[in-house]
PDB file of N, CA, C and O in Angstrom:
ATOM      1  N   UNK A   1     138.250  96.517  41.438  1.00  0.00           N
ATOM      2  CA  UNK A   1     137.853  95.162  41.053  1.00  0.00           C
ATOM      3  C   UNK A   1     138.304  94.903  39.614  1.00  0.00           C
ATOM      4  O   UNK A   1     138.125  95.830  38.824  1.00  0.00           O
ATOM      5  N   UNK A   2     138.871  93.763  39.153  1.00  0.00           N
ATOM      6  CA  UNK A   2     139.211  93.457  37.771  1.00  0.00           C
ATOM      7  C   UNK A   2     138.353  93.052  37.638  1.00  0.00           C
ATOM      8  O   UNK A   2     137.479  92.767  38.456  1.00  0.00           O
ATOM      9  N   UNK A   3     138.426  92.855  35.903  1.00  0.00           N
ATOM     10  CA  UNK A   3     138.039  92.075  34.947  1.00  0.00           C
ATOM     11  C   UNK A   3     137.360  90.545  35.723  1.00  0.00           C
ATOM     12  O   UNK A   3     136.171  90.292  35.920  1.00  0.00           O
ATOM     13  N   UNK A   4     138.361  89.838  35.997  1.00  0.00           N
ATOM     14  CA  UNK A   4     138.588  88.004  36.614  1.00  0.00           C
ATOM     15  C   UNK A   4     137.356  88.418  37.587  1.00  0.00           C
ATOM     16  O   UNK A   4     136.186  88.110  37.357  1.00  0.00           O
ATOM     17  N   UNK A   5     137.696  88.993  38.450  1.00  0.00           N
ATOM     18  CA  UNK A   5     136.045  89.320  39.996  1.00  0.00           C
ATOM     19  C   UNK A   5     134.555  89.231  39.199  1.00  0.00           C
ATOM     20  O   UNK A   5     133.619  88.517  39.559  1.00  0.00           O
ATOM     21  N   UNK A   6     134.568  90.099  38.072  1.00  0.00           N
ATOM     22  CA  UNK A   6     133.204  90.963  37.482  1.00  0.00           C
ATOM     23  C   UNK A   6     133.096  89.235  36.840  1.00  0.00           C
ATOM     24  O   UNK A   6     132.032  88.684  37.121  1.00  0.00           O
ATOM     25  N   UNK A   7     133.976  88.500  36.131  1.00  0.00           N
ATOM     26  CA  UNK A   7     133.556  87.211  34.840  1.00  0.00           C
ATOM     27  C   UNK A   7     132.492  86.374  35.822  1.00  0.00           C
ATOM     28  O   UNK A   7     132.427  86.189  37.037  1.00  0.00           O
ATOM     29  N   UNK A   8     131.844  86.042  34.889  1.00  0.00           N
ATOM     30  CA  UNK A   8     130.657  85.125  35.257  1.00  0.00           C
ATOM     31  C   UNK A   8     131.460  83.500  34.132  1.00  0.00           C
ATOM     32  O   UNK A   8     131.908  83.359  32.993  1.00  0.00           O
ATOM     33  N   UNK A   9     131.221  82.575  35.410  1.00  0.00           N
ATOM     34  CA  UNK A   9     131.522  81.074  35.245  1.00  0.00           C
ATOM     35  C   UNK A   9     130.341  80.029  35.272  1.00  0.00           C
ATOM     36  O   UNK A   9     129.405  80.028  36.072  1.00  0.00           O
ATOM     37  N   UNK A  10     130.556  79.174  34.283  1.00  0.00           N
ATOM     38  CA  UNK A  10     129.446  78.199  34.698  1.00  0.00           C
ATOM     39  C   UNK A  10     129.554  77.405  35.793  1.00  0.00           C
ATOM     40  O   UNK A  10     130.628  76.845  36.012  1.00  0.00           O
ATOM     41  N   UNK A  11     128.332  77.211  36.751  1.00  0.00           N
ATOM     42  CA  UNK A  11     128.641  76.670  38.041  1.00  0.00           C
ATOM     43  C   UNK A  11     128.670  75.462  37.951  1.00  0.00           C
ATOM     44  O   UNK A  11     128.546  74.884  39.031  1.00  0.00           O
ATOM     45  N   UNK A  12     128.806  74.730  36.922  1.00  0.00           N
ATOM     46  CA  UNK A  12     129.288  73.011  36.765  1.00  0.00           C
ATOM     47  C   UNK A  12     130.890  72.964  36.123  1.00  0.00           C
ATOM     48  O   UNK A  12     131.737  72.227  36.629  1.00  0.00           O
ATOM     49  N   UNK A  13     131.137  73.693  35.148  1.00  0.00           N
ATOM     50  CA  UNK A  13     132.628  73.400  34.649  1.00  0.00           C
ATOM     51  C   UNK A  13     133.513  74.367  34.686  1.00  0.00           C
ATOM     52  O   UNK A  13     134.698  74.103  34.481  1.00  0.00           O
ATOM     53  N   UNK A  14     133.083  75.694  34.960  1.00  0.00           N
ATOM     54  CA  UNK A  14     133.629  76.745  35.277  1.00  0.00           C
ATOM     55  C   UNK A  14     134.397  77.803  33.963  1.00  0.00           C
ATOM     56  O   UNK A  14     135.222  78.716  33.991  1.00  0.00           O
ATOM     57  N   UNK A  15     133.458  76.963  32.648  1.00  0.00           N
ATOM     58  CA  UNK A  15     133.994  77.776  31.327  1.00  0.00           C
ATOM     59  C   UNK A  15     133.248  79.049  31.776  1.00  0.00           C
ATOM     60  O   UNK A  15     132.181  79.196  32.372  1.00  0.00           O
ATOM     61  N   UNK A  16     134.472  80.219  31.130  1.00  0.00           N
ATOM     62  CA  UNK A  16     133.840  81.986  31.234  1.00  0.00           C
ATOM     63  C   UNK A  16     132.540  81.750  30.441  1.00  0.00           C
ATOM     64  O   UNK A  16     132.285  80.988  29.509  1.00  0.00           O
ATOM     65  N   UNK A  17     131.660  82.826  31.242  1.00  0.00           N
ATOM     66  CA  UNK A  17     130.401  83.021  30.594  1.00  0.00           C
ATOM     67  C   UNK A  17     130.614  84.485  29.975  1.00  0.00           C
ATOM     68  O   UNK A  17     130.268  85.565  30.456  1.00  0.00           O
ATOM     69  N   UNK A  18     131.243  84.230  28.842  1.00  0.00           N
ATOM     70  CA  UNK A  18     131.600  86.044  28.616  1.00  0.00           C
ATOM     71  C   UNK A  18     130.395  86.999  27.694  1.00  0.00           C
ATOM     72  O   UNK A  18     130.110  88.193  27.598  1.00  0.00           O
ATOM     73  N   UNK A  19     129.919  85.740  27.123  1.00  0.00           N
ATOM     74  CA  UNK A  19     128.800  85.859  25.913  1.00  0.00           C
ATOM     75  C   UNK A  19     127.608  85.280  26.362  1.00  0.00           C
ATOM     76  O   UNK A  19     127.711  84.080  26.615  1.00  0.00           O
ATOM     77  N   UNK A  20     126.438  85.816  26.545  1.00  0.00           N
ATOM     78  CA  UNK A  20     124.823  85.373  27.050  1.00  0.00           C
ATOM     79  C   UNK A  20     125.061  84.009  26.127  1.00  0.00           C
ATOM     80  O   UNK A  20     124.924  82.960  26.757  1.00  0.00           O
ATOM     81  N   UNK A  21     125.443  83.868  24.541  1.00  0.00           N
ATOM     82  CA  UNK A  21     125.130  82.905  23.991  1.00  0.00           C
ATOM     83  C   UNK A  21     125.373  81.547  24.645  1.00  0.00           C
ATOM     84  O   UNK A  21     124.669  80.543  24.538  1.00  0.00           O
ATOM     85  N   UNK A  22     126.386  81.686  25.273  1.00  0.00           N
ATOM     86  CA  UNK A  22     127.165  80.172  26.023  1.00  0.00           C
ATOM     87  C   UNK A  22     126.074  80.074  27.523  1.00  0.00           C
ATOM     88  O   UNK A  22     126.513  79.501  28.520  1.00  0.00           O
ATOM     89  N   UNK A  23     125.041  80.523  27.528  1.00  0.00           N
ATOM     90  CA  UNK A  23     124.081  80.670  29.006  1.00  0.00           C
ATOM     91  C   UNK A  23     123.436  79.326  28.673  1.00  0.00           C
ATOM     92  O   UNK A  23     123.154  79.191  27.483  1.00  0.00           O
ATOM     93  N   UNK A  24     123.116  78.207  29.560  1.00  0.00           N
ATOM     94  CA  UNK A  24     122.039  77.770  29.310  1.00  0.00           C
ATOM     95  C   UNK A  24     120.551  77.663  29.339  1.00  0.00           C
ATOM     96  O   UNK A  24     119.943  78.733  29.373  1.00  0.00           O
ATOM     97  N   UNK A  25     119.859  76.557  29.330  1.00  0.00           N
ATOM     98  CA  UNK A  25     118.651  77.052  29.227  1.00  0.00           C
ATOM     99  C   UNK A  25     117.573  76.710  30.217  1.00  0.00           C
ATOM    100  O   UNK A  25     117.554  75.482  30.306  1.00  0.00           O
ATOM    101  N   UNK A  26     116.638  77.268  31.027  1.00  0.00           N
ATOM    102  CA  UNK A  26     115.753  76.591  31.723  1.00  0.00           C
ATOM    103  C   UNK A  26     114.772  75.729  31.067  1.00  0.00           C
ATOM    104  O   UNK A  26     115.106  75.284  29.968  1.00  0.00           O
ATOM    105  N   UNK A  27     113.501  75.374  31.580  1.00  0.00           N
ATOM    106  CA  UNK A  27     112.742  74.276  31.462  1.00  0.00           C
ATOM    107  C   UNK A  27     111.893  74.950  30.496  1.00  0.00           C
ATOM    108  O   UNK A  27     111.522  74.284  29.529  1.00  0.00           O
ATOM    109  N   UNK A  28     111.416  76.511  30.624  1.00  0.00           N
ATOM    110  CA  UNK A  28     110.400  77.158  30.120  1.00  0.00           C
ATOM    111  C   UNK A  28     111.513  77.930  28.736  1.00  0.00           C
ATOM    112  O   UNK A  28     111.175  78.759  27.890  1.00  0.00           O
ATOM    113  N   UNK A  29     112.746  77.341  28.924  1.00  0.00           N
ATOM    114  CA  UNK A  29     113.380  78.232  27.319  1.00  0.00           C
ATOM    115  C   UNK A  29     113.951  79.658  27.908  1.00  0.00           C
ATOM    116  O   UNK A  29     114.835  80.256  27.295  1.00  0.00           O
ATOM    117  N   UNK A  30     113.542  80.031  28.806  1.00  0.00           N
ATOM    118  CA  UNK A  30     114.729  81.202  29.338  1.00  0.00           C
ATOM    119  C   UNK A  30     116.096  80.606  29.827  1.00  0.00           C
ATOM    120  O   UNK A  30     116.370  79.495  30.281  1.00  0.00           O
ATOM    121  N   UNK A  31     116.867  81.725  29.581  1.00  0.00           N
ATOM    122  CA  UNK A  31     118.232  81.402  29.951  1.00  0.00           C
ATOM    123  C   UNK A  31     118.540  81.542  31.554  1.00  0.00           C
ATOM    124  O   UNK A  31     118.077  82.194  32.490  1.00  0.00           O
ATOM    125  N   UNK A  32     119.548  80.598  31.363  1.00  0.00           N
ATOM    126  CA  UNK A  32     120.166  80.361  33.092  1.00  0.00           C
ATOM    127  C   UNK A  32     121.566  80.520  32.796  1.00  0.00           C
ATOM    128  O   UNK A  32     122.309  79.915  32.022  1.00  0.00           O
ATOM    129  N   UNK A  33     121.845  81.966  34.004  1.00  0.00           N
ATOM    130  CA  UNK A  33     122.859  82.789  33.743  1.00  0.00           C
ATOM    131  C   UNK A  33     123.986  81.852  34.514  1.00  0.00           C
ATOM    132  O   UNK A  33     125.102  82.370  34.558  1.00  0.00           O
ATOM    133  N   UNK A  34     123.863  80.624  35.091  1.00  0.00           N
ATOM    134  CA  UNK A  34     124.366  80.172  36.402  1.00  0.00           C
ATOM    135  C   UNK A  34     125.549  78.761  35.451  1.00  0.00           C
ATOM    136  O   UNK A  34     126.599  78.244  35.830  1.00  0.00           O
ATOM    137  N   UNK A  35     124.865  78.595  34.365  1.00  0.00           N
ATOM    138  CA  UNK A  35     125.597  76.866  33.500  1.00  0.00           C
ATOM    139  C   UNK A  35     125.599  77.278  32.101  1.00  0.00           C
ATOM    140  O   UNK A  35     124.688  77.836  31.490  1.00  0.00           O
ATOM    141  N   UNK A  36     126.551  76.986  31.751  1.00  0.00           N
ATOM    142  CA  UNK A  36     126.529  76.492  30.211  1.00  0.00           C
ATOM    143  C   UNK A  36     125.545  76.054  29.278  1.00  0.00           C
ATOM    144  O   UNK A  36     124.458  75.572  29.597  1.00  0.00           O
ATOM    145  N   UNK A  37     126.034  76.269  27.899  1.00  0.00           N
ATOM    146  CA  UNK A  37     124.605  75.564  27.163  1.00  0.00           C
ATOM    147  C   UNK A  37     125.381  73.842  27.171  1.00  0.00           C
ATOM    148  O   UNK A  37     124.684  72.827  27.182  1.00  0.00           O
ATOM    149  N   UNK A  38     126.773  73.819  27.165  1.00  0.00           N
ATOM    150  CA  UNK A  38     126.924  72.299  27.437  1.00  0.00           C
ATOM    151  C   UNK A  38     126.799  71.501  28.603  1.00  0.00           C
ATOM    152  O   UNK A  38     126.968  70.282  28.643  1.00  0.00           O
ATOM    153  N   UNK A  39     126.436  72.386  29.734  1.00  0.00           N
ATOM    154  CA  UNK A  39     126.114  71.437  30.941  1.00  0.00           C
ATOM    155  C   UNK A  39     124.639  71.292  31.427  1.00  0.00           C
ATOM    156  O   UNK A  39     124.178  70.503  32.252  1.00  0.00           O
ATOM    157  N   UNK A  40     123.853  72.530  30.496  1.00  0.00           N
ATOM    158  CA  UNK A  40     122.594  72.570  31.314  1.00  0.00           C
ATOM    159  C   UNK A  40     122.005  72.833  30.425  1.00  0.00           C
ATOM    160  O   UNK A  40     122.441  73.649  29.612  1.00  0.00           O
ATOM    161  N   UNK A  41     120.452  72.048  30.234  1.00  0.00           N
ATOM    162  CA  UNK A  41     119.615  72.808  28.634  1.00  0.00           C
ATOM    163  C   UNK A  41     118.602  72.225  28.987  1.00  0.00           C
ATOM    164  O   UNK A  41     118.652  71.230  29.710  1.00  0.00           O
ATOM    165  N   UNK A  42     117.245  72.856  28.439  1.00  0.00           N
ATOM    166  CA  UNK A  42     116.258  72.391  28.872  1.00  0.00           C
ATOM    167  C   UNK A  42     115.929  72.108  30.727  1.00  0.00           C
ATOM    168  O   UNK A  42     115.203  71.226  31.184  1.00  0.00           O
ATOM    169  N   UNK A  43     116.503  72.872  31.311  1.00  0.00           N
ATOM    170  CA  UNK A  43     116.342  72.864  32.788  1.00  0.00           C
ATOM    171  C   UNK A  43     116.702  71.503  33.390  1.00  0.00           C
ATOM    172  O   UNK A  43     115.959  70.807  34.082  1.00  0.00           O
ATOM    173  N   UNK A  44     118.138  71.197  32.966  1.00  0.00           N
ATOM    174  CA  UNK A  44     118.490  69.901  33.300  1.00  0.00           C
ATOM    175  C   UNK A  44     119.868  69.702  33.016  1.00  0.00           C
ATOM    176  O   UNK A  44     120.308  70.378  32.086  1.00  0.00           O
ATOM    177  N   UNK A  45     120.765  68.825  33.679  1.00  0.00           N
ATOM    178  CA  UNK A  45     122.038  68.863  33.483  1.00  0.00           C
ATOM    179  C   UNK A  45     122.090  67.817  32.201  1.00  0.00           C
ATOM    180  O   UNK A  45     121.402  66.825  31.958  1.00  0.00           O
ATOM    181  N   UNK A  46     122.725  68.177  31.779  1.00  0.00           N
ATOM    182  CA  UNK A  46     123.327  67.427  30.154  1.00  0.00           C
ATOM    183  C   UNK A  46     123.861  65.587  30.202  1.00  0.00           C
ATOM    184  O   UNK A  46     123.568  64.699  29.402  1.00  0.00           O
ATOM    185  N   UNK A  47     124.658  65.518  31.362  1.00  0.00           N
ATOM    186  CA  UNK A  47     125.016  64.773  31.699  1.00  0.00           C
ATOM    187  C   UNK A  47     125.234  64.250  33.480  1.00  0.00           C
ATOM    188  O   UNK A  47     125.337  65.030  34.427  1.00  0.00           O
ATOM    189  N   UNK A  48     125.261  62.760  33.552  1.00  0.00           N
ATOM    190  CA  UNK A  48     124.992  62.657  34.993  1.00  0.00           C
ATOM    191  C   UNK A  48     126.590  62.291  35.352  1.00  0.00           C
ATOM    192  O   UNK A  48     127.098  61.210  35.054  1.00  0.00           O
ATOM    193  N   UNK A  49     127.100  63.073  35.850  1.00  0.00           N
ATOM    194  CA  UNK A  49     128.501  63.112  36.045  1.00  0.00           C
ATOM    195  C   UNK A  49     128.977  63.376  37.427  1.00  0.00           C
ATOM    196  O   UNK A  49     128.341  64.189  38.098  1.00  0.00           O
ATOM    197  N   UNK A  50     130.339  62.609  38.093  1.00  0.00           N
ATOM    198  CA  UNK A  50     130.388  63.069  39.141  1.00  0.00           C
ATOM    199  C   UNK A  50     131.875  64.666  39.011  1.00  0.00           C
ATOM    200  O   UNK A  50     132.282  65.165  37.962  1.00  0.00           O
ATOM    201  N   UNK A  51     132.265  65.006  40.301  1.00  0.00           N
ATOM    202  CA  UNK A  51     132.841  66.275  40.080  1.00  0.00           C
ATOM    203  C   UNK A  51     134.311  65.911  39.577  1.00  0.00           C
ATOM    204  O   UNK A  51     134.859  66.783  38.904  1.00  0.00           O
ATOM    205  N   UNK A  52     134.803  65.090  39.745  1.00  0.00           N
ATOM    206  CA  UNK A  52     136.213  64.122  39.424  1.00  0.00           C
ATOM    207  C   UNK A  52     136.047  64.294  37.936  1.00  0.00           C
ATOM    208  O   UNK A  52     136.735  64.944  37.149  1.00  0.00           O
ATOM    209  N   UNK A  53     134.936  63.534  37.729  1.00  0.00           N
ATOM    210  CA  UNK A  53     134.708  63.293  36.024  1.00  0.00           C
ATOM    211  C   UNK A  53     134.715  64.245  35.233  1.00  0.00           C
ATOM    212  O   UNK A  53     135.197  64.225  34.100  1.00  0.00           O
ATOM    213  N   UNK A  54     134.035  65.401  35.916  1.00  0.00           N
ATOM    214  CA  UNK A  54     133.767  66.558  35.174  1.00  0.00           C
ATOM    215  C   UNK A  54     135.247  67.208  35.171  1.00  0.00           C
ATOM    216  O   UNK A  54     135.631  67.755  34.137  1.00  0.00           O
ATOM    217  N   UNK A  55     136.132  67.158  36.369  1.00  0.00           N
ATOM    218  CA  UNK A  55     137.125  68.097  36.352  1.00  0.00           C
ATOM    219  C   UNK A  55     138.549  67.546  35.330  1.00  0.00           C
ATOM    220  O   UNK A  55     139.472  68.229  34.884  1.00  0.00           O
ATOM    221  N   UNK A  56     138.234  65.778  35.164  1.00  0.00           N
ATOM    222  CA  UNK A  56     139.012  65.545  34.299  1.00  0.00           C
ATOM    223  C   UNK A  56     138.905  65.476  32.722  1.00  0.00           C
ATOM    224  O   UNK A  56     139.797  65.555  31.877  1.00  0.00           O
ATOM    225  N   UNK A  57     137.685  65.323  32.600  1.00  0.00           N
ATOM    226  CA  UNK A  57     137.235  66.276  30.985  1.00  0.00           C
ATOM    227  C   UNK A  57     137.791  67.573  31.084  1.00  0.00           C
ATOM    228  O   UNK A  57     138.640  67.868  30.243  1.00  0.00           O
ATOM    229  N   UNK A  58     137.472  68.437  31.972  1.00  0.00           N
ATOM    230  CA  UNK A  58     137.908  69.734  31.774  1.00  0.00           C
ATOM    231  C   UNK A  58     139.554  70.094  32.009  1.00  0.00           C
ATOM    232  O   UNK A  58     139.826  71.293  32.079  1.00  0.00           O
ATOM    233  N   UNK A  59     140.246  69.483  32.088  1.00  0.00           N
ATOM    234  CA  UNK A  59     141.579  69.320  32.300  1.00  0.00           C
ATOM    235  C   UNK A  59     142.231  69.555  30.660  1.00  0.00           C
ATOM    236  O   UNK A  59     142.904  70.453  30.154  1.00  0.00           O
ATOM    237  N   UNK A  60     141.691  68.349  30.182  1.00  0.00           N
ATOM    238  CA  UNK A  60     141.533  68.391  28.796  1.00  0.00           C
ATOM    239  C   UNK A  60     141.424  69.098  27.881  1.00  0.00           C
ATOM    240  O   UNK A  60     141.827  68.809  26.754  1.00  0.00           O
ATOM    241  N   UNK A  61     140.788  70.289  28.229  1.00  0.00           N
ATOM    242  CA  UNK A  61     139.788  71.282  27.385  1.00  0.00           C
ATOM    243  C   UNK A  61     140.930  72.697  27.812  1.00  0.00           C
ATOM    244  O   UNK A  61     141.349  73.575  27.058  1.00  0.00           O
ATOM    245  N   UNK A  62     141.158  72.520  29.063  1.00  0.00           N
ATOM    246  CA  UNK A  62     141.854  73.584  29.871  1.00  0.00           C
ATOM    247  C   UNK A  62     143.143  73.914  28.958  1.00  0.00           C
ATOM    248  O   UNK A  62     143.423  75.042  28.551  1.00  0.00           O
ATOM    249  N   UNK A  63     143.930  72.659  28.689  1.00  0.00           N
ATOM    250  CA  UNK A  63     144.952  72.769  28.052  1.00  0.00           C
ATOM    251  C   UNK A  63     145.227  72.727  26.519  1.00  0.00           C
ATOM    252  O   UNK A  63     146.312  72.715  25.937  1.00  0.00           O
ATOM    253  N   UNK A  64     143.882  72.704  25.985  1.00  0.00           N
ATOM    254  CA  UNK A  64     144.170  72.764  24.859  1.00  0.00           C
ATOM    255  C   UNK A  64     144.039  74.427  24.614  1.00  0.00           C
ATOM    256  O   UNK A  64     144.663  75.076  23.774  1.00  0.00           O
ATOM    257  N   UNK A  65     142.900  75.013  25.733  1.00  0.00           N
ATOM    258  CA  UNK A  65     142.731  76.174  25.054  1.00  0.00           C
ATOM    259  C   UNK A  65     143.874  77.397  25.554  1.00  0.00           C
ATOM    260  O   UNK A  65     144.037  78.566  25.203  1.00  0.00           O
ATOM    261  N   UNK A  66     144.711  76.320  26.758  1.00  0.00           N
ATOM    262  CA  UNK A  66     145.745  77.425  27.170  1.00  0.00           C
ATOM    263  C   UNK A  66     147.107  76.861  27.435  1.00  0.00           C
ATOM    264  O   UNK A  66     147.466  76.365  28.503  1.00  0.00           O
ATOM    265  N   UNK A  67     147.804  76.985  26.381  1.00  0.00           N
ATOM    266  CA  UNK A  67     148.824  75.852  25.904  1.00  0.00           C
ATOM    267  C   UNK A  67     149.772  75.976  27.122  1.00  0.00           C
ATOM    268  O   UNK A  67     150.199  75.147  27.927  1.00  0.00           O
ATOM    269  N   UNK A  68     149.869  76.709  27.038  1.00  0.00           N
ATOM    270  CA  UNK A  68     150.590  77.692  28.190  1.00  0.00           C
ATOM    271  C   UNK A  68     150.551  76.950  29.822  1.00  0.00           C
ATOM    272  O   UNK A  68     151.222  77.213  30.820  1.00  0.00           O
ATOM    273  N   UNK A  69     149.950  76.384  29.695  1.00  0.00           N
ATOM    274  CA  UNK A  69     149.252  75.596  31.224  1.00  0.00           C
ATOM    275  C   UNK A  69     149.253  74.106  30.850  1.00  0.00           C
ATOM    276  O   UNK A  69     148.531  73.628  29.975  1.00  0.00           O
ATOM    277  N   UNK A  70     150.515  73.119  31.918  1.00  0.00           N
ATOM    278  CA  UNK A  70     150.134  71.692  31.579  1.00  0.00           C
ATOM    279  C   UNK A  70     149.133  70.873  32.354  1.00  0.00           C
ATOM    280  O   UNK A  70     148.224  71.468  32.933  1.00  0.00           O
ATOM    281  N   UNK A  71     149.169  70.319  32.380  1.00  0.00           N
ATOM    282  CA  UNK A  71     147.624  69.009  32.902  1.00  0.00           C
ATOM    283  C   UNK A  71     147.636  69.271  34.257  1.00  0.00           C
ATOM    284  O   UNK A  71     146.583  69.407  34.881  1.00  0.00           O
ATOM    285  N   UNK A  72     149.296  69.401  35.046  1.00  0.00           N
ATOM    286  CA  UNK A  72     149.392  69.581  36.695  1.00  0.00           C
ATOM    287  C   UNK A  72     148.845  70.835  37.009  1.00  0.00           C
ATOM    288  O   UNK A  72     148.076  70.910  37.968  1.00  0.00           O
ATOM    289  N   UNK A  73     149.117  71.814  36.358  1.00  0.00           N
ATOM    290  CA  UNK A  73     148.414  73.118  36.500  1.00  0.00           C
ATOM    291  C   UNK A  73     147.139  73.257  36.659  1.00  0.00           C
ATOM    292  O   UNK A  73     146.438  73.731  37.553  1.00  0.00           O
ATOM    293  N   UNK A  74     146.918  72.707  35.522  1.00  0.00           N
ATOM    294  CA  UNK A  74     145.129  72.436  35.264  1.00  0.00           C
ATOM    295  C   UNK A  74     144.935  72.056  36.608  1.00  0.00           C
ATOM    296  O   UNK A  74     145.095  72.854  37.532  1.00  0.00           O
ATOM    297  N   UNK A  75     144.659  71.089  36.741  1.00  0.00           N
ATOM    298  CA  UNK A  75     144.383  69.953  37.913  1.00  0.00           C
ATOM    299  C   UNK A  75     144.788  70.258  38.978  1.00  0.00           C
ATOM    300  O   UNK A  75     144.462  69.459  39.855  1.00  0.00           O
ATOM    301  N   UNK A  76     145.527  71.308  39.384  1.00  0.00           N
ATOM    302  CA  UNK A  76     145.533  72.148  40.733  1.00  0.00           C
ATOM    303  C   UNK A  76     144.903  73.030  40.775  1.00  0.00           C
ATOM    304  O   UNK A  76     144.528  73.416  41.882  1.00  0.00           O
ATOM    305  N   UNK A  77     144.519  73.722  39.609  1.00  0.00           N
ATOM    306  CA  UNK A  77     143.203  75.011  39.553  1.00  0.00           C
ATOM    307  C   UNK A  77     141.996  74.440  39.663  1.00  0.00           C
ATOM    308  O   UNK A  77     141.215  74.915  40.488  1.00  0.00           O
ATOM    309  N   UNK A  78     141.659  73.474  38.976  1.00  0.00           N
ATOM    310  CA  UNK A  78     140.450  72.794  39.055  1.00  0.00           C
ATOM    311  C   UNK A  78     140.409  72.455  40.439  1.00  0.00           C
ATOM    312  O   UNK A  78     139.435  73.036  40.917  1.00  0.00           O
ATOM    313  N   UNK A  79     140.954  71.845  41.239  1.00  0.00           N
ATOM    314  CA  UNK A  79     140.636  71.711  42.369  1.00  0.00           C
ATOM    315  C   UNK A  79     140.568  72.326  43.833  1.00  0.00           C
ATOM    316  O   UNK A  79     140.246  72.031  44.984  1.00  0.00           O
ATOM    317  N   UNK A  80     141.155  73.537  42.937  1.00  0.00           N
ATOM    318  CA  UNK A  80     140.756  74.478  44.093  1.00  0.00           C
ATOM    319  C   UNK A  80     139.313  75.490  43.486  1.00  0.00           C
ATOM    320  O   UNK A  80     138.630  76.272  44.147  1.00  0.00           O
ATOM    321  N   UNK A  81     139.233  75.254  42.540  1.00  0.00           N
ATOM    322  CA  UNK A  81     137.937  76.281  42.105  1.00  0.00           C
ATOM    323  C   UNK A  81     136.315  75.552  41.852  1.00  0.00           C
ATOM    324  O   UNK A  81     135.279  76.171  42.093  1.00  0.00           O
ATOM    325  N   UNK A  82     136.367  73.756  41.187  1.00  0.00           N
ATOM    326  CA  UNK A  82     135.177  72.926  41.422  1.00  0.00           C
ATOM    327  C   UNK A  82     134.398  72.954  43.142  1.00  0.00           C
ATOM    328  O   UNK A  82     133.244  73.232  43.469  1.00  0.00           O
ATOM    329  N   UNK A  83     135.419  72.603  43.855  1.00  0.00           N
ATOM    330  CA  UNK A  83     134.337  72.529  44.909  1.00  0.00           C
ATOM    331  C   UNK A  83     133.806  73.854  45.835  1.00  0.00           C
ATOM    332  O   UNK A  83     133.766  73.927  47.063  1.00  0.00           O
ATOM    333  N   UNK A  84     133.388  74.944  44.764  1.00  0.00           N
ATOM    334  CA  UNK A  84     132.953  76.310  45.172  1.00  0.00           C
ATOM    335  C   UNK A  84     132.164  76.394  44.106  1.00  0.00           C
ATOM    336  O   UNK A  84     131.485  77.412  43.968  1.00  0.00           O
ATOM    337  N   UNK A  85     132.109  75.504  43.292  1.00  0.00           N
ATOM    338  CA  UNK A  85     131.132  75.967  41.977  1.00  0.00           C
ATOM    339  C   UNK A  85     129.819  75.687  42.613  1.00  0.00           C
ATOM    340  O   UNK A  85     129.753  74.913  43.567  1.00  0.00           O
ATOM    341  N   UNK A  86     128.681  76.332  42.086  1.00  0.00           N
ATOM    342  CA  UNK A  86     126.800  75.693  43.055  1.00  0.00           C
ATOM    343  C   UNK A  86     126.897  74.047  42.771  1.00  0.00           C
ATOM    344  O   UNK A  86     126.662  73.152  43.584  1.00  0.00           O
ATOM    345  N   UNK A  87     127.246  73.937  41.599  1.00  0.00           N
ATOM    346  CA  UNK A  87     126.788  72.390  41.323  1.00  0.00           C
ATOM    347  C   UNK A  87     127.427  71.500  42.608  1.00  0.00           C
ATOM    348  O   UNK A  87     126.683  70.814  43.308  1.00  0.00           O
ATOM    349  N   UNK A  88     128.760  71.573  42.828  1.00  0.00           N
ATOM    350  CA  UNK A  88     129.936  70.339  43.691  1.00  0.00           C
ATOM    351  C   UNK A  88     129.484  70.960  44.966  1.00  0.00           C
ATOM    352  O   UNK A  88     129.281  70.175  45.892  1.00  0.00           O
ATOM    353  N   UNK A  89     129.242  72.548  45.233  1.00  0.00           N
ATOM    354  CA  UNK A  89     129.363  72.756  46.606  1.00  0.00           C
ATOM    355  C   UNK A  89     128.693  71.963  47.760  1.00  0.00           C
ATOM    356  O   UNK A  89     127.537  71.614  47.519  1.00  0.00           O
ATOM    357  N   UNK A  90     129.204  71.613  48.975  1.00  0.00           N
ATOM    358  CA  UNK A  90     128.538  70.876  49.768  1.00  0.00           C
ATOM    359  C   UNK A  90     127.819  72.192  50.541  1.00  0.00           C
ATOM    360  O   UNK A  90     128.251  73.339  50.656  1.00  0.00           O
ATOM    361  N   UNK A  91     126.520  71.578  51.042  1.00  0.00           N
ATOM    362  CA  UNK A  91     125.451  72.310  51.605  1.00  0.00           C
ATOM    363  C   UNK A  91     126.105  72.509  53.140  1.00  0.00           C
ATOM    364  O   UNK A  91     125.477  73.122  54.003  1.00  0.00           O
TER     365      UNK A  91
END
């Protein structure tokens, strides 16, 4: 198993959870190993967003932090990896 299998992702935007610090937070102030501190805090999503919205902010973010990768790239990973995240998944 690599590295990529073992990483823990936030299940709304799919930034690495490599550091507890980036965990967010439940209702009672413990951490939730499952979202971000920018998507989830206080036992609640940050913002009311749909999965489109979210994946094209993160498109954004994708390429700045990996130059290496343009917007089409992005936006073909994102869409094969959002609708498996808990948040988008359909029941």
């Amino acid at each position: 198993m690599n590295d990529f299998e073992n990483q823990k992702f936030c299940q709304s935007c799919a930034m690495p959870l490599s550091d507890n610090q980036l965990f967010g937070t439940n209702a009672d102030g413990t951490k939730n190993e499952d979202y971000c501190i920018y998507c989830f805090k206080d036992g609640e999503f940050t913002s009311d967003i749909s999965m489109d919205e979210m994946m094209n902010f993160c498109i954004e973010k994708m390429v700045e932090v990996h130059p290496e990768m343009d917007k089409k790239q992005a936006s073909f990973m994102m869409k094969e990896v959002f609708p498996k995240l808990k948040r988008w998944a359909k029941d």
